[in-house]
SELUM-30885 format. One record per residue: residue in three letters; x, y negated, z negated of N, C-alpha, C in turn. Coordinates in steps of 0.02 Angstrom, whole numbers, plus 32768, in hexadecimal, padded with zeros to 4 digits. Atoms other than C-alpha are relative to their C-alpha. Example, Ala and Ser with C-alpha at 12.3 -4.5 7.8 and 13.67 -1.06 7.14 Angstrom:
<atoms>
ALA802D803B8000826780E17E7A802D7FC48000 SER7FD6803B800382AC80357E9B7FD97FC97FDB 
</atoms>
This chain:
<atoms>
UNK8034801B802DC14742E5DC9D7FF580327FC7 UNK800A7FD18032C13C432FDBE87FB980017FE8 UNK80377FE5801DC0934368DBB37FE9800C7FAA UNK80047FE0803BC0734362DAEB7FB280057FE8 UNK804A7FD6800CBFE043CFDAAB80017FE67FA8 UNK80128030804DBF994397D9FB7FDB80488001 UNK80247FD28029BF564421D9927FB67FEC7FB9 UNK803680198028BEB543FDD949800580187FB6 UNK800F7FCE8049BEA44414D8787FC17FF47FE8 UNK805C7FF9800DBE09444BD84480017FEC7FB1 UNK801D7FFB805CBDB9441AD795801D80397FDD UNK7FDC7FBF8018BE014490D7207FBE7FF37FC3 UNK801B7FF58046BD8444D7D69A7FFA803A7FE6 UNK7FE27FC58038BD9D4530D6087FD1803B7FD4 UNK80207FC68020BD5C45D8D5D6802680267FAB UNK7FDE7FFD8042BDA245E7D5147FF280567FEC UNK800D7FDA800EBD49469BD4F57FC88025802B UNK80057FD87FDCBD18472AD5677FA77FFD7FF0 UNK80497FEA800ABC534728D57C7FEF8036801B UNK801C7FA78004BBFB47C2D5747FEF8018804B UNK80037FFD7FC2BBAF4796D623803D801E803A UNK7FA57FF77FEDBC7847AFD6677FE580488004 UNK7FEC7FB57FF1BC6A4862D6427FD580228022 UNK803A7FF17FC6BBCA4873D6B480157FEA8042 UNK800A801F7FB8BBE247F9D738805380028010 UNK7FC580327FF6BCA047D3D7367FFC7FCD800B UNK7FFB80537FF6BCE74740D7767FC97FE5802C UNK8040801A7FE7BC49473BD7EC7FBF7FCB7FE5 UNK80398017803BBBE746FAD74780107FB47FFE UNK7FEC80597FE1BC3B463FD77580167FF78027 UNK7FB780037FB4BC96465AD81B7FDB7FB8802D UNK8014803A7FD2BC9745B2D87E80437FE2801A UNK7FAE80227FD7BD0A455FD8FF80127FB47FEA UNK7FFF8052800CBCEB44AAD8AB802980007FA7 UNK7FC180198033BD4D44CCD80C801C80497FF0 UNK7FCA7FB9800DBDDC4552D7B77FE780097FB4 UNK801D7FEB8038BDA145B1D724805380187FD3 UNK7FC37FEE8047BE3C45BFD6867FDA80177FDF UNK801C7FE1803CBE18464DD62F80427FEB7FBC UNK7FC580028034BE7E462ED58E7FF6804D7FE7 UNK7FF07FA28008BE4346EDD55D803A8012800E UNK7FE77FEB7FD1BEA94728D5C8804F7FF47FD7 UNK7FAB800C800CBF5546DBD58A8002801C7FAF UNK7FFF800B802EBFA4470DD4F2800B7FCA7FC5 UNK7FE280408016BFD74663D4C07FCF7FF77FC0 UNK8038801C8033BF6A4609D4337FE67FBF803A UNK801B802C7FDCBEFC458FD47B801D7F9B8015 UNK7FDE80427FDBBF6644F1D46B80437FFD8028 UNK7FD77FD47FD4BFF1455BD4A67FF87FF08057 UNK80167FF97FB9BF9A4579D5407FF07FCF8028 UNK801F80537FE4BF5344C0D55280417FE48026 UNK7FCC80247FE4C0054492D55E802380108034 UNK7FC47FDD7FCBC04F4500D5DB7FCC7FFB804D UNK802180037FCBBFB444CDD65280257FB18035 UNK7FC080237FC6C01C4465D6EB7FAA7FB17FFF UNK802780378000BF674405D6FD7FD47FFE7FBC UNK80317FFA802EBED743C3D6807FB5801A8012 UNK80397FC38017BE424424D6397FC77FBB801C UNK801E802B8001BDAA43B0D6807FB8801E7FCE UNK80517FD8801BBD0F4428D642800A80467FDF UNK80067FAC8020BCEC44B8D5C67FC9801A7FFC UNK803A7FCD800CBC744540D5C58005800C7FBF UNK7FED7FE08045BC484560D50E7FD080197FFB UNK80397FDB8028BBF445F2D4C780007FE77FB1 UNK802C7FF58058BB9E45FCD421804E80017FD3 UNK7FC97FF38035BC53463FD3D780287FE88007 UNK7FCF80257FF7BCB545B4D4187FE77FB67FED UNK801680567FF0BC8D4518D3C280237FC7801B UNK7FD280287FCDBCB2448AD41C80117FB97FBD UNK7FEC80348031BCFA441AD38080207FA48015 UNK7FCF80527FFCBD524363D36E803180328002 UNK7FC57FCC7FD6BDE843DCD36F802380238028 UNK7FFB7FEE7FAEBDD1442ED3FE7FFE7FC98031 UNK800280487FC7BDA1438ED457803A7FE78009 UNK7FBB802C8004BE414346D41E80408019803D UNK7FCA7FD87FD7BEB143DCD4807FF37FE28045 UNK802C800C7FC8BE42439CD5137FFF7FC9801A UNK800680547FFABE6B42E5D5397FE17FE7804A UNK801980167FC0BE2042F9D5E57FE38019800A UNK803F7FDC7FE0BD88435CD5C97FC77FC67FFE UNK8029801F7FEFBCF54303D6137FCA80158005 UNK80347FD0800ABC7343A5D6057FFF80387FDD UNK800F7FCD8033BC2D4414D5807FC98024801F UNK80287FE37FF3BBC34497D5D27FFE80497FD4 UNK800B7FB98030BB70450FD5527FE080318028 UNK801A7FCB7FDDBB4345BDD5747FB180157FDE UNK80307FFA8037BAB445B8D4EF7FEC7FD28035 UNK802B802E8005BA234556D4EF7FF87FC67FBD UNK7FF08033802EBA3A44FED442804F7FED801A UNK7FCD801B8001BAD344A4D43380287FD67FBE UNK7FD97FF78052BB0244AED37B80367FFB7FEF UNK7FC17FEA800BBB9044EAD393803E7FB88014 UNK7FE280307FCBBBC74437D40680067FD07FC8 UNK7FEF803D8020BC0943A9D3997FD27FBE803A UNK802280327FC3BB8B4332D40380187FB57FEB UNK7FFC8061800EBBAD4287D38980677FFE8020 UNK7FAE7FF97FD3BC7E42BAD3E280007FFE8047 UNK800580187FA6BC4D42CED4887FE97FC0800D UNK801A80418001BBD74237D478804A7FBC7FFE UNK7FC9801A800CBC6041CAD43680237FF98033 UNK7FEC7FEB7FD4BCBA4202D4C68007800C8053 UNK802280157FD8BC4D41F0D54780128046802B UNK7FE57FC67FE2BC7842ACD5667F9B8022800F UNK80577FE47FECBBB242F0D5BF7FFB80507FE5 UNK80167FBB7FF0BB694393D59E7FD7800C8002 UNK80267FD67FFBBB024414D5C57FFB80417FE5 UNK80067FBE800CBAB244AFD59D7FD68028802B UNK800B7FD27FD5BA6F4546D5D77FB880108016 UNK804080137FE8B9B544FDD5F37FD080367FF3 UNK80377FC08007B9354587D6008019803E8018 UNK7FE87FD07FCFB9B54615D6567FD6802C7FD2 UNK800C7FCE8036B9814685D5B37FA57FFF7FE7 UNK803880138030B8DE4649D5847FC5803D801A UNK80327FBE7FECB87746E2D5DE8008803D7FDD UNK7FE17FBB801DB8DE476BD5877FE97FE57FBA UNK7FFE80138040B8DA4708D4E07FAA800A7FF7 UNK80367FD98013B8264706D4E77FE98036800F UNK80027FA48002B81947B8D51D801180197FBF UNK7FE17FEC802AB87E47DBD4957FD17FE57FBA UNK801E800E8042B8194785D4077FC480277FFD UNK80317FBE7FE2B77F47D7D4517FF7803A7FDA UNK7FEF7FC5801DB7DF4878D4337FFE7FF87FB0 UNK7FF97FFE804AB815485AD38E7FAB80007FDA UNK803F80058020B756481FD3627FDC804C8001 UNK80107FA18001B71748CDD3A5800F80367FE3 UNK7FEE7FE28026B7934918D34A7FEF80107FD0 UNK800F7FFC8054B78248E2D29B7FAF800B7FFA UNK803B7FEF8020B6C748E1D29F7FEA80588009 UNK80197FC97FEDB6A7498AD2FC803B801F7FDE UNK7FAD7FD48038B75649DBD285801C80338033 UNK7FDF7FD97FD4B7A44A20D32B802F80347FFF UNK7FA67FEB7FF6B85C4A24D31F7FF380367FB9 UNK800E7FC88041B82B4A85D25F7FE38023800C UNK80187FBE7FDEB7C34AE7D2B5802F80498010 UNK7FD27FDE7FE0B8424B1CD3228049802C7FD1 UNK7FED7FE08036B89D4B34D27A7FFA80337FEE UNK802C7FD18012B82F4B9BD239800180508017 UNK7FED7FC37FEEB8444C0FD2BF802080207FFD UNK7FAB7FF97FE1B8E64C12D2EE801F80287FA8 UNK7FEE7FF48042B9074C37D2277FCB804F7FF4 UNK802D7FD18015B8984CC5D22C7FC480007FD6 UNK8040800E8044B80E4C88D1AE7FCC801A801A UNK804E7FF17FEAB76B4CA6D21F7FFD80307FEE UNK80047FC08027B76F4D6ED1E080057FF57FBE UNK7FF67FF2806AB79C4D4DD1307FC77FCB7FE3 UNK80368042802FB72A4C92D1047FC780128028 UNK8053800E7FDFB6934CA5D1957FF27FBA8018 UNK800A804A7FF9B6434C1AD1C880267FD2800E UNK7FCB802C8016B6AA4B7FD1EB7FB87FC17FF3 UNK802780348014B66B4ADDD1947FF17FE28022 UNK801D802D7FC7B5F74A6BD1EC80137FCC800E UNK7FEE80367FDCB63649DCD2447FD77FCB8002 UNK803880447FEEB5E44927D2667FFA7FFF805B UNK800380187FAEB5A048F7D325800F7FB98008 UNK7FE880427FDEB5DF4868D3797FDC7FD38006 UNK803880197FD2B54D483BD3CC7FBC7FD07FC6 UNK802B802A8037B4DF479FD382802B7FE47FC7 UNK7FC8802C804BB57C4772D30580017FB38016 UNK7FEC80408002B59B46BCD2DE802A7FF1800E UNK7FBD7FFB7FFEB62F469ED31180057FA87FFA UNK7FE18040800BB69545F0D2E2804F7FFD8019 UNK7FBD7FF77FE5B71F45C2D35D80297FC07FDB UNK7FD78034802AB7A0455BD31480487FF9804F UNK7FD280197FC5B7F744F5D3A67FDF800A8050 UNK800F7FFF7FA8B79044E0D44E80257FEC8027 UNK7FDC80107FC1B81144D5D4C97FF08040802F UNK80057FD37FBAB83A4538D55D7FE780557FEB UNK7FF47FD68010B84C45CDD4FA7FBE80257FCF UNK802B7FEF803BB7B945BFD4687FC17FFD8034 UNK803C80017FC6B7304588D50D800C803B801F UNK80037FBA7FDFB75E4632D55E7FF8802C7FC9 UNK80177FE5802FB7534682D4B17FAC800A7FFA UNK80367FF17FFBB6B14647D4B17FC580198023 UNK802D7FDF7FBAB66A466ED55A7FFB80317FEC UNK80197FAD8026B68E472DD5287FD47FF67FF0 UNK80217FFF8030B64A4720D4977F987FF88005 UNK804C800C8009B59346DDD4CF7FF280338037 UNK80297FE07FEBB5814771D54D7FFE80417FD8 UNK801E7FC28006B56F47E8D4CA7FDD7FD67FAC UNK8049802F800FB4E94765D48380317FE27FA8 UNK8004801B8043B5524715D3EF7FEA7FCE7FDB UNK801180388027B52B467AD38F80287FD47FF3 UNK7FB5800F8013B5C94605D3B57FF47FA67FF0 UNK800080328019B5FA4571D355803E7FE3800F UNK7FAA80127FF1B699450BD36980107FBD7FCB UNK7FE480458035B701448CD2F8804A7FFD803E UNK7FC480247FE5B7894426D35580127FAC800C UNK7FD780548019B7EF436FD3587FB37FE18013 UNK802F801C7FE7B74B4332D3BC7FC380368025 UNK80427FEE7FD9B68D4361D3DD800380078046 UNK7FF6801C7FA4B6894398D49A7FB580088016 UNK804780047FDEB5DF4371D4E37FE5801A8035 UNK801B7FDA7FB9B5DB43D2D57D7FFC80407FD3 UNK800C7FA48017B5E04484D50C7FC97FF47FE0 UNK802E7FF8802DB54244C1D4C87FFD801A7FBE UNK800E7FE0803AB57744FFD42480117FC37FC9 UNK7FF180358038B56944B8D37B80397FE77FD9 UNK7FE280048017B5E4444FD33A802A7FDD7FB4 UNK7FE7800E8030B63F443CD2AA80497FC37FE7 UNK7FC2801C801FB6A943C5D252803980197FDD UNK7FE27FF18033B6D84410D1BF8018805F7FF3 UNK7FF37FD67FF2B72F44BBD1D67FE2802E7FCA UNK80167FD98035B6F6450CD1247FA87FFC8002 UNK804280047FF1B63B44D3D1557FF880358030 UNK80107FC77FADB64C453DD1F67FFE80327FEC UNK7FD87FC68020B69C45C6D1967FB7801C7FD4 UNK80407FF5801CB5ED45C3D12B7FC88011800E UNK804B7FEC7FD3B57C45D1D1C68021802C8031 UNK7FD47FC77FC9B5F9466ED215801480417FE2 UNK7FF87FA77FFCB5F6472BD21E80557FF88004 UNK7FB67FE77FFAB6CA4705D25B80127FA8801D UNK7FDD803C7FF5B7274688D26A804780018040 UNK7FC37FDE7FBCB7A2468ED32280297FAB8001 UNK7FD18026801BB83E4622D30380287FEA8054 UNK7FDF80127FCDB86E45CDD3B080297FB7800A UNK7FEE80537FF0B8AF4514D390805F7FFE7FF0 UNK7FC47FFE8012B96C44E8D378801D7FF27FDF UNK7FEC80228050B9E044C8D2E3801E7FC6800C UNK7FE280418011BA0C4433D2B57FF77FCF7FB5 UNK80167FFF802FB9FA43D8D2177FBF80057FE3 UNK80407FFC8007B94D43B7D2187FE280497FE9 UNK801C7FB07FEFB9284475D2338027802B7FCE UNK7FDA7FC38019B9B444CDD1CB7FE3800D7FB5 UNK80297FD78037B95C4531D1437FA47FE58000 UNK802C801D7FFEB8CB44EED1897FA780327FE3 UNK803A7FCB8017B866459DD15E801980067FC8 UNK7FF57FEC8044B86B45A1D0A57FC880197FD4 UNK80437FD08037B82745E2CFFB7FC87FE38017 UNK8054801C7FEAB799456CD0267FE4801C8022 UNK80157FE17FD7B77845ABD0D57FD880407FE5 UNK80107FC18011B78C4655D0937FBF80157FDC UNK802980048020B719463ED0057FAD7FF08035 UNK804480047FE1B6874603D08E7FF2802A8017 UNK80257FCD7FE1B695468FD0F67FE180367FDE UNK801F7FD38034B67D46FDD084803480558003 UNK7FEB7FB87FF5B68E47C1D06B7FF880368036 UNK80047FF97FCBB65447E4D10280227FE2802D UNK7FF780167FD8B69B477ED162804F7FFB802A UNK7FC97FD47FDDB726479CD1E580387FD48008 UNK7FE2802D7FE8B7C44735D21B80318013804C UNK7FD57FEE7FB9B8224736D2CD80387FC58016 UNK7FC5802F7FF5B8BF46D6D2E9802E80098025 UNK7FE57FE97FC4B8F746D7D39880327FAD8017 UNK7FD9804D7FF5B957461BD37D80487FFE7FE4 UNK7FCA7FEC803DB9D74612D2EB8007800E7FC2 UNK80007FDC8060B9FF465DD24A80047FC57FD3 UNK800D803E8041BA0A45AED1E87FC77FFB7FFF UNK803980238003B96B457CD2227FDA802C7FCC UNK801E7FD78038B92B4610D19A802E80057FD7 UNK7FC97FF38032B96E4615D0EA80068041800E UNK7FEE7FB87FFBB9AC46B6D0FB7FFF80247FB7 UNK7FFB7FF28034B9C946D5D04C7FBB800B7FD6 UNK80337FFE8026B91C46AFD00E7FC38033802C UNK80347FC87FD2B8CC4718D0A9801A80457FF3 UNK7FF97FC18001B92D47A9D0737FE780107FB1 UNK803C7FE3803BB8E74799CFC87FB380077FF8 UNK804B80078006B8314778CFF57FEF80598027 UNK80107FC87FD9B83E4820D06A800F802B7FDE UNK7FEA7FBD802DB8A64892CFEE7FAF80087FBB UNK802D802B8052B811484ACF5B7FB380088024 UNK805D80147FE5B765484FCFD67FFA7FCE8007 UNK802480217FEDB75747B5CFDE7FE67FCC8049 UNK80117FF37FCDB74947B6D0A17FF880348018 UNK800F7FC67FE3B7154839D11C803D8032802A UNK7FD27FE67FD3B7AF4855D197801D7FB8800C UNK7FCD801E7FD6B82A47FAD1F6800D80208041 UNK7FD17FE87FC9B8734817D29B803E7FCA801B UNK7FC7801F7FF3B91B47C9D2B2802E80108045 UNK7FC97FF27FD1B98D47ACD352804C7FCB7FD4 UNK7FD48021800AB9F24731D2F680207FEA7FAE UNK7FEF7FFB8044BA4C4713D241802B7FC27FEE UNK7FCA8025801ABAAA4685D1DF80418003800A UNK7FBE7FEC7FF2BB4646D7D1E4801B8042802E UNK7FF27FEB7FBCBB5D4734D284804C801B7FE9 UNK801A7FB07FF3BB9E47CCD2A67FD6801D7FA6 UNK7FFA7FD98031BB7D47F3D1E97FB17FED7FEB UNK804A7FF78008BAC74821D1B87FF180147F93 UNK7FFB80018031BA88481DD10D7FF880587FDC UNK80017FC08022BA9C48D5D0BD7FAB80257FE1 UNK803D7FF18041B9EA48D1D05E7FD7800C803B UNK80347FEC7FC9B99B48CBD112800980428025 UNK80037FBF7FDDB9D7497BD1507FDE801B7FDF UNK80357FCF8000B95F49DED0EE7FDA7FEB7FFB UNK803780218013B8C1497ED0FE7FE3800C803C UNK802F7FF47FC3B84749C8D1737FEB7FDB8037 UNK802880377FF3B7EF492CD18580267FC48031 UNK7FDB80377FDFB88648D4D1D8801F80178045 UNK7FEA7FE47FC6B8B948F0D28580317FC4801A UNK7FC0802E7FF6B97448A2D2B6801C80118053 UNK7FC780097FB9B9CB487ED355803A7FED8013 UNK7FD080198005BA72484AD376801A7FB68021 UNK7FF180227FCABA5C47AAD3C87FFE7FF08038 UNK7FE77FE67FBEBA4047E5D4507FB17FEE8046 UNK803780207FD0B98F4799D492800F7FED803E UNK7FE8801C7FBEB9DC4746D51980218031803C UNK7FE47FE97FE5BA2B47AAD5577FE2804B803D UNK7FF87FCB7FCEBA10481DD60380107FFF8038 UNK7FD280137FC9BA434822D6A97FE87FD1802E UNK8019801F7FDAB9D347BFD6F580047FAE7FF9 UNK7FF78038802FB9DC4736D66C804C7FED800F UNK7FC180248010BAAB4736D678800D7FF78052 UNK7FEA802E7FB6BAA5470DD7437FD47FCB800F UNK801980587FF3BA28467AD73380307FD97FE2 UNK7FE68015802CBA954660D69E804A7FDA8034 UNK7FE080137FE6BB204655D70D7FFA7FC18027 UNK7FFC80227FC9BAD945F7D7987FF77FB47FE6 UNK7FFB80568024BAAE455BD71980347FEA7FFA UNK7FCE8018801CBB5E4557D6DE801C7FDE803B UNK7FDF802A7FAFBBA34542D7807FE67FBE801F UNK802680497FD3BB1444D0D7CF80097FBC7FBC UNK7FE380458031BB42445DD72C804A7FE58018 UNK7FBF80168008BBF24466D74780097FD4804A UNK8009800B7FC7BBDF445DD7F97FF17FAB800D UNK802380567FFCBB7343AFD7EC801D7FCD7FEB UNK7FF780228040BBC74367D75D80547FDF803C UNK7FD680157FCABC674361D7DB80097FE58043 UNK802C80267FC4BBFE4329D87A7FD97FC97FF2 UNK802280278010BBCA429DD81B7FAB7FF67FF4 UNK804C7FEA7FF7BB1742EDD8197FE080007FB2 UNK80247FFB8043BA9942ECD77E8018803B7FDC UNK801C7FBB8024BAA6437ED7007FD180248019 UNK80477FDD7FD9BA32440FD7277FE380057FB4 UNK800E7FED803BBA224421D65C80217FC57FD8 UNK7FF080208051BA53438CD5FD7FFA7FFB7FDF UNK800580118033BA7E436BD5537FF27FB67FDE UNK7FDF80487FFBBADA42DAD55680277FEA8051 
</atoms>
């Protein structure tokens, strides 16, 4: 009697570019027995190269931020059936292609949203109390030669105007009211369970706010959605924090209102054109920059993990999304 054994094939999905997480967690950062992870990193091939020399098809991709997932890419892909982002926007996702397509995705839900508002937090603390220039200051030797360092603003009792109550701008604000602020919010819809005041009109908010904290996601609606106008309400005092994306602020007209006075500070994790930062903002006291990098820590990139998986995981067990898009 002959015996033939069948070899199970797992989902195959596609890792296009090495996430940062990788060099923390390794392959631990998606390891699962329910599908096979293709790094294309890894090969030298070019990516349609590599598509072709795969024996089975690609069903699902992991995409970061620096892999958009195009009609082009889709095309190499005639049998992907899941887009799981590593973000929380999904900008980067051709959604009216997947749609079309009937290709689902997800993203990376709230894994980040504790660090991100930590991180805006920071930045707010920063620019008003002039930390990181502080730390300048020292480090440069000045305290012996100038005296004094210039006085700073307090946190505490500011207006603050969140722009985007989601997961990320409602934990913004919690902070924020235990060190007694004054928080306002503008987003797609009024939410009636929060107690703060809300706004329609983003340049109105901007008129009744000490800072303006930038949490909602790009998309058309939103892209340059902080402009001269805005700018012009907050005033010369008044601060900006942009822990979302660099469209959603003209960039161009915020680096002239800050080089010119006519705002107080900035604190930036994020920029238009990524990695590259605008030149006029390295000597400006008043501006405190990050690389992006809000999201990011260790605690944040193994929840981070554990969504990707429990999506991928589901999405192949016929189970709901844990984060849908689409």
């Amino acid at each position: 009697m002959t015996t033939t054994s069948f070899t199970q094939v797992l989902p195959r999905v596609l890792f296009v570019n090495r996430h940062a997480a990788m060099g923390v967690l390794g392959d631990s950062f998606v390891a699962s027995t329910k599908f096979e992870i293709l790094k294309a990193f890894e090969s030298p091939l070019l990516l349609p190269e590599f598509l072709a020399d795969q024996s089975h098809p690609v069903s699902a991709i992991i995409a970061p931020v620096a892999v958009p997932v195009t009609a082009d890419l889709i095309r190499l892909l005639p049998n992907l059936r899941l887009v799981v982002t590593t973000s929380t926007g999904v900008d980067h996702v051709d959604l009216v292609e997947c749609r079309r397509r009937g290709i689902s995705v997800a993203n990376a839900g709230s894994s980040y949203s504790e660090d991100v508002a930590d991180t805006a937090v920071g930045l707010l603390i920063d620019v008003f109390r002039r930390i990181s220039a502080a730390n300048r200051f020292v480090k440069q030797r000045l305290w012996p030669l100038k005296g004094d360092y210039p006085l700073g603003s307090k946190l505490g009792r500011k207006r603050i105007g969140v722009v985007g109550l989601g997961s990320i701008g409602s934990m913004v604000a919690t902070r924020l009211e235990a060190f007694g602020c004054q928080i306002s919010y503008s987003s797609r819809n009024r939410k009636p369970s929060v107690p703060y005041h809300y706004y329609m009109d983003v340049q109105e908010m901007a008129s009744n706010s000490d800072a303006l904290v930038i949490c909602c996601e790009l998309n058309d609606k939103t892209f340059h959605l902080i402009n001269r106008d805005v700018f012009a309400a907050l005033g010369k005092q008044g601060v900006i924090v942009n822990v979302a994306r660099g469209g959603i602020v003209d960039e161009d007209e915020m680096v002239r209102c800050l080089r010119e006075g006519e705002i107080g500070g900035a604190g930036l994790d994020v920029f238009e054109d990524e990695p590259n930062v605008p030149k006029e903002l390295f000597e400006l006291d008043n501006v405190v920059l990050s690389p992006h990098c809000a999201y990011t820590s260790l605690e944040g990139l193994e929840q981070l993990g554990k969504v990707l998986v429990g999506n991928i995981e589901a999405f192949f067990s016929n189970k709901p999304l844990l984060t849908p898009v689409l």
